[in-house]
C-alpha positions as CSV (number, residue, x, y, z in Angstrom):
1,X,-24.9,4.0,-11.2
2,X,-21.9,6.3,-11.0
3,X,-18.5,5.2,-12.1
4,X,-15.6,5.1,-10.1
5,X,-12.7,6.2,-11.4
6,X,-9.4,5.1,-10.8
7,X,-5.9,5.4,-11.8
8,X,-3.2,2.8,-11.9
9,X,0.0,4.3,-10.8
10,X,2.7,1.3,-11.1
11,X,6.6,1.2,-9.0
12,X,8.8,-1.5,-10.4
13,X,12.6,-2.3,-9.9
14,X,15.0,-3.0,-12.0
15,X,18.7,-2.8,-13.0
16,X,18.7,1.1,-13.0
17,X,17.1,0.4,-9.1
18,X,20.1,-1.8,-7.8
19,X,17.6,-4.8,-9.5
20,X,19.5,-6.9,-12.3
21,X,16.4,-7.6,-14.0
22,X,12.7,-5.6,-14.2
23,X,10.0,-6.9,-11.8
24,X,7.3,-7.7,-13.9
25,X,4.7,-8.5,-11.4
26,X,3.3,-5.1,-11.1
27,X,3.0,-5.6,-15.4
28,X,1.2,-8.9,-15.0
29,X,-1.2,-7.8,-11.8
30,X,-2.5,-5.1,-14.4
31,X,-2.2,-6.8,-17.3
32,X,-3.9,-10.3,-16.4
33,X,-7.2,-9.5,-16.3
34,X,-7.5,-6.4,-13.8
35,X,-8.6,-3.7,-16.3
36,X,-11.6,-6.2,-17.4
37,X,-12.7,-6.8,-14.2
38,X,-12.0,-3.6,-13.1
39,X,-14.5,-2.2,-16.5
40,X,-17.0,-5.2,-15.3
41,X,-17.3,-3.4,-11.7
42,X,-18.5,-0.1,-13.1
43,X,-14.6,1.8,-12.8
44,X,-13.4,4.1,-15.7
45,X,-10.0,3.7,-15.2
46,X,-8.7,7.2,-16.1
47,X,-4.6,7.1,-15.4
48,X,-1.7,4.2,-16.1
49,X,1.4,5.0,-15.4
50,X,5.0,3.6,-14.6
51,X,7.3,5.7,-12.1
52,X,10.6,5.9,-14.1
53,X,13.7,8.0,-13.4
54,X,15.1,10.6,-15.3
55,X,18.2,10.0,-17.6
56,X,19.8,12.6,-14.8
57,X,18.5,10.5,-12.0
58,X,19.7,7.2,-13.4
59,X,23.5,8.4,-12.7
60,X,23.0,9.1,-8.8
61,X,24.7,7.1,-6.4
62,X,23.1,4.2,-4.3
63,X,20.4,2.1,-5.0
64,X,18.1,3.2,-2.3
65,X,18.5,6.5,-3.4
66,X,17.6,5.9,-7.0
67,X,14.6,3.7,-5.2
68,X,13.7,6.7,-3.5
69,X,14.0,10.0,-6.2
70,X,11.3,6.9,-8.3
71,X,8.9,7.0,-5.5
72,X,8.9,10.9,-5.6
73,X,7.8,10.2,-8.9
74,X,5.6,7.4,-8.0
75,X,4.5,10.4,-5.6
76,X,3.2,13.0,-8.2
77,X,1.4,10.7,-9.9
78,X,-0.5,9.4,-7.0
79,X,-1.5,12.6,-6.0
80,X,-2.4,14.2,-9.4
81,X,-4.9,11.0,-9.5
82,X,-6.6,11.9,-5.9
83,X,-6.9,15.5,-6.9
84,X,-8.9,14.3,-10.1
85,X,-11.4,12.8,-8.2
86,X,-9.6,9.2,-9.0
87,X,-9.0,5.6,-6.4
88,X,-5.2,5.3,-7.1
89,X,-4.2,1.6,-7.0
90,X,-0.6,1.7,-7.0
91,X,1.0,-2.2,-8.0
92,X,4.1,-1.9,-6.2
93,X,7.1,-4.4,-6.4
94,X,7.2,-4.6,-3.1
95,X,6.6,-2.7,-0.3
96,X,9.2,0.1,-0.4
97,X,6.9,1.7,-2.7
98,X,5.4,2.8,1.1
99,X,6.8,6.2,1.1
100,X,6.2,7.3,-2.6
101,X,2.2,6.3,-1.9
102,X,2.0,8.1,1.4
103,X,3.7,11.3,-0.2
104,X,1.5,11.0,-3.0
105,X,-1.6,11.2,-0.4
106,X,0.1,13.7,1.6
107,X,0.5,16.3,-1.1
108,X,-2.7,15.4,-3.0
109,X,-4.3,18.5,-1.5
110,X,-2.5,21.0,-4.0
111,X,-1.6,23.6,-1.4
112,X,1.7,24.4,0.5
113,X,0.6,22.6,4.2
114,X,0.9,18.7,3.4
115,X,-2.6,16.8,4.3
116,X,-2.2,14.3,7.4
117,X,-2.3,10.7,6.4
118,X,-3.5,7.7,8.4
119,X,-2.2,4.5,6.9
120,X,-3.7,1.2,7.5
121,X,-0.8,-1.6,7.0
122,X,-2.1,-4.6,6.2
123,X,0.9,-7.5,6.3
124,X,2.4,-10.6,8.2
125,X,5.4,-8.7,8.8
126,X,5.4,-5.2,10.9
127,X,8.3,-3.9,8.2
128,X,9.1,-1.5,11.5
129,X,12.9,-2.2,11.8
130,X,15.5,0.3,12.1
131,X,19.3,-0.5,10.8
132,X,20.0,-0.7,14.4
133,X,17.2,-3.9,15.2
134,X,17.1,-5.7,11.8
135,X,18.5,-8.6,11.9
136,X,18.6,-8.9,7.8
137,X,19.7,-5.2,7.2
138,X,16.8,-5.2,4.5
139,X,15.3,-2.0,3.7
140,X,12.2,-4.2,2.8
141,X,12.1,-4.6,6.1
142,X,12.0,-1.1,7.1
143,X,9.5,1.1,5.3
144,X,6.7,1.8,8.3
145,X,9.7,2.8,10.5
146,X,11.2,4.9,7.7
147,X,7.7,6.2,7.1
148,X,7.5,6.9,11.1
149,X,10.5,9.2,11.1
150,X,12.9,6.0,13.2
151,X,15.3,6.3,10.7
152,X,17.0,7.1,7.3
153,X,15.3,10.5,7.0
154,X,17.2,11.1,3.9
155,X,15.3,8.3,2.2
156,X,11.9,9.6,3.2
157,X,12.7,13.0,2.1
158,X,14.2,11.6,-1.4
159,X,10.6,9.9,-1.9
160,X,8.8,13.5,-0.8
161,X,7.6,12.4,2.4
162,X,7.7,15.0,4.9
163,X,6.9,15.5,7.4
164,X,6.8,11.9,9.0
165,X,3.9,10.4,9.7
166,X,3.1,10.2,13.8
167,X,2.7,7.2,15.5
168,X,-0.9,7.2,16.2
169,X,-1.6,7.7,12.5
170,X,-0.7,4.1,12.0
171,X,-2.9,0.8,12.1
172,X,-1.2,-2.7,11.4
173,X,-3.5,-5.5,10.5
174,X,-2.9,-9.1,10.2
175,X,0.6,-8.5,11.8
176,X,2.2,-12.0,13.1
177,X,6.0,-12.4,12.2
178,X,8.0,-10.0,13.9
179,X,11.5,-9.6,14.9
180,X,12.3,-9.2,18.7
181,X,13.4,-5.7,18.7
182,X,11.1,-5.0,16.2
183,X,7.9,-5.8,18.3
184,X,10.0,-4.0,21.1
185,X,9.6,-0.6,19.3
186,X,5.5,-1.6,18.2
187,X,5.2,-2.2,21.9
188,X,7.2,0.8,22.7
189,X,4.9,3.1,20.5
190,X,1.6,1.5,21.0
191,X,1.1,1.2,17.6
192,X,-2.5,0.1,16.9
193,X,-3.3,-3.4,15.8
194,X,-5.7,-5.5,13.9
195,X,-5.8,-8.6,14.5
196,X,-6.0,-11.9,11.9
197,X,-9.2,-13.1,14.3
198,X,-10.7,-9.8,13.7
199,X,-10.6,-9.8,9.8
200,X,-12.1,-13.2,10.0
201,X,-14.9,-12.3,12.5
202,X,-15.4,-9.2,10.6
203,X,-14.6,-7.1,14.2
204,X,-16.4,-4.2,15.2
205,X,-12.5,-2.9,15.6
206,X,-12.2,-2.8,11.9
207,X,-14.7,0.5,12.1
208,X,-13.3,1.4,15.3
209,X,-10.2,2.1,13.7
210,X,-11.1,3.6,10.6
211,X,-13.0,5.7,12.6
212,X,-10.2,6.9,15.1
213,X,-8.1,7.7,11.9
214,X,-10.5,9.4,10.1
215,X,-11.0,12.0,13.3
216,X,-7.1,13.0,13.0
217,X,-5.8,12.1,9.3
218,X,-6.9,13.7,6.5
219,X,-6.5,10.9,4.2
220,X,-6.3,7.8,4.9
221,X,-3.9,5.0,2.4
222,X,-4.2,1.3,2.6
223,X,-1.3,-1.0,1.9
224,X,-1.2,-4.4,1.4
225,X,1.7,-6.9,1.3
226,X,0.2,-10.2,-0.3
227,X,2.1,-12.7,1.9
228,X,-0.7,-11.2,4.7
229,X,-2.6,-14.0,3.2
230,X,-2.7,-17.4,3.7
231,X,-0.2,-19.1,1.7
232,X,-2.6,-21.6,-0.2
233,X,-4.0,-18.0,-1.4
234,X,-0.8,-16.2,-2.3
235,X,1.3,-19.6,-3.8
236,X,5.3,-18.4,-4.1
237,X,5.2,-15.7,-1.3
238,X,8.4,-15.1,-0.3
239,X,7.6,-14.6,3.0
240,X,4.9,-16.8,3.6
241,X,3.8,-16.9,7.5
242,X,1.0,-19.3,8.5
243,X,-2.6,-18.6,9.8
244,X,-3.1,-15.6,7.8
245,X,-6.8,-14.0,6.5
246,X,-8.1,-15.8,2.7
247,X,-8.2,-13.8,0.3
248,X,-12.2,-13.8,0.9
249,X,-11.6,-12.6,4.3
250,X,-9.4,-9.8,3.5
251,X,-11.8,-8.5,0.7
252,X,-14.7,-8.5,3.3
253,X,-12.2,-6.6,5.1
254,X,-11.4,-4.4,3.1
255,X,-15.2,-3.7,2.2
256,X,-15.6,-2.7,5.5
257,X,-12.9,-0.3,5.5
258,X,-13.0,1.8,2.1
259,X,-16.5,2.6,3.3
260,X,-14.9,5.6,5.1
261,X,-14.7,8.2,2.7
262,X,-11.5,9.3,3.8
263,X,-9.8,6.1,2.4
264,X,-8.7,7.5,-0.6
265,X,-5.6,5.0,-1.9
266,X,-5.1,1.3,-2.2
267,X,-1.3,-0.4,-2.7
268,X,-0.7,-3.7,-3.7
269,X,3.0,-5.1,-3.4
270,X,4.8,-8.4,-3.5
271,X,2.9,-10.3,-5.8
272,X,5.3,-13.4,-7.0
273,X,4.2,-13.8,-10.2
274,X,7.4,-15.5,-11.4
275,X,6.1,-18.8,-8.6
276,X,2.6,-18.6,-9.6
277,X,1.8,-20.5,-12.3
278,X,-1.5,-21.3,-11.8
279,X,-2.3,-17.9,-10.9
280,X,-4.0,-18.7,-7.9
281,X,-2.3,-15.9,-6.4
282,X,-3.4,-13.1,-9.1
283,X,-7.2,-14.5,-8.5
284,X,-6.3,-13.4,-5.2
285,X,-5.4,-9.8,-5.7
286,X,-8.2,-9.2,-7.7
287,X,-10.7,-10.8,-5.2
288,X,-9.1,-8.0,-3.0
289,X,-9.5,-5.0,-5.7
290,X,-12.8,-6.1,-5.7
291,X,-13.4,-6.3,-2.3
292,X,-12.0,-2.5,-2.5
293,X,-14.4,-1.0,-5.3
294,X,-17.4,-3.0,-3.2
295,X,-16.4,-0.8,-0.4
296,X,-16.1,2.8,-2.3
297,X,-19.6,1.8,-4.4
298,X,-21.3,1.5,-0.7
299,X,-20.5,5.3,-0.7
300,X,-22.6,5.9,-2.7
301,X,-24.7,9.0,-1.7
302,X,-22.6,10.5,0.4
303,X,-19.1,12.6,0.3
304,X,-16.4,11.0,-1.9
305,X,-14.0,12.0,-4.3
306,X,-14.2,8.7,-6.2
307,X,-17.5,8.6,-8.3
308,X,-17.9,10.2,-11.9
């Protein structure tokens, strides 16, 4: 049986990020049993590393910028772990590590022309706000729309993402808790969806869509926001909406979709590992890196840059 390898690029925030104290929950996703497990279902993990900012970077003005020129970083790392053959499973803060994952995928393919990149967004929230429709003014509420090209370009270019990624290139799943102008511009766009009934039923739209994305993209990045889940799955979620997937649903899921050899990249963000205590929540996220490395091992066989 081959091995798949797979790197552990990590994003966290902290005070030099606008944060006044480091994140550790990308730290204790890794470091609370993942590499185990991970060793126990035949991966050689090959790549760890922390996106950081330079000393030169840590003096630039605005938070989001500082966010951003660390994603760039996150970037390069994700894409020198696709271009050695390796699954990068990025542990994110929270989700605007977005734009330094799709970067990454976009230039993993070492020339000058960037690779087109389908992303599969899997969260309660649609994160598709602009400045003008948020009703928070969060950037964590923004990163698909940023990611779309909707708005603060200079942020998406800071974290190396350019071009934008078009519309159709995008599927939501599990998608429930939107703002009203928010679902006006997912309606306006058509943006594909996946529903919470079709992750439990296992729907023949889960391959549907993989399928459509892997005829245009590329590459194709998954991201995951935990509070997707259920909330007696994901204990502490910070945003925890009702009626969502298990974490046993989701993994079957996710099975299903990192069949596709295009899927090349896995994110995990928002993990609240300061309100679990009974890490009920990290048995979670590794139910779904499992559910993940079941998915790539069906590929067995065939084309895929993941196996050793």
């Amino acid at each position: 049986m081959s091995k798949i390898r797979v790197g552990l690029p990590k994003l966290l925030h902290n005070g030099q990020l606008g944060y006044t104290e480091i994140d550790e929950s990308p730290n204790v996703m890794e470091g609370g049993g993942l590499l185990g497990l991970l060793e126990e279902w035949g991966c050689d993990v090959v790549d760890r590393r922390t996106a950081w900012l330079t000393e030169e970077e840590e003096k630039s003005y605005g938070a989001r910028y500082r966010l951003a020129l660390a994603s760039n970083h996150l970037a390069d790392m994700v894409a020198e772990q696709i271009r050695a053959g390796a699954l990068p499973i990025g542990l994110l803060s929270n989700c605007n590590g977005l734009m330094g994952m799709l970067a990454g995928h976009q230039r993993s393919g070492g020339g000058r022309k960037p690779l087109r990149v389908g992303l599969v967004w899997v969260d309660a929230h649609g994160d598709f706000n602009t400045p003008e429709t948020s009703l928070s003014g969060m950037m964590g509420g923004m990163p698909v729309a940023i990611s779309t090209g909707l708005c603060l370009h200079h942020i998406r270019r800071a974290c190396g993402l350019d071009p934008p990624l078009p519309m159709k290139y995008v599927t939501m799943v599990g998608v429930r808790d939107t703002d009203p102008w928010e679902q006006y511009l997912i309606d306006q766009y058509d943006v594909s969806q996946i529903s919470v009934d079709d992750v439990r039923r296992l729907s023949p739209a889960i391959d549907m869509e993989m399928d459509r994305l892997g005829t245009i993209a590329d590459i194709i990045y998954v991201h995951i926001d935990l509070d997707v889940l259920d909330p007696e799955d994901i204990p502490g979620a910070g945003l925890p909406v009702k009626d969502g997937p298990t974490a046993g649903e989701l993994a079957e899921a996710l099975e299903i979709i990192f069949e596709n050899p295009k899927a090349a990249g896995f994110g995990l963000a928002s993990y609240p590992s300061s309100r679990d205590p009974e890490r009920r929540g990290l048995r979670s996220v590794y139910k779904l890196v499992e559910g993940v490395v079941k998915g790539v091992r069906s590929r067995e066989g065939g084309p895929t840059g993941v196996m050793s």
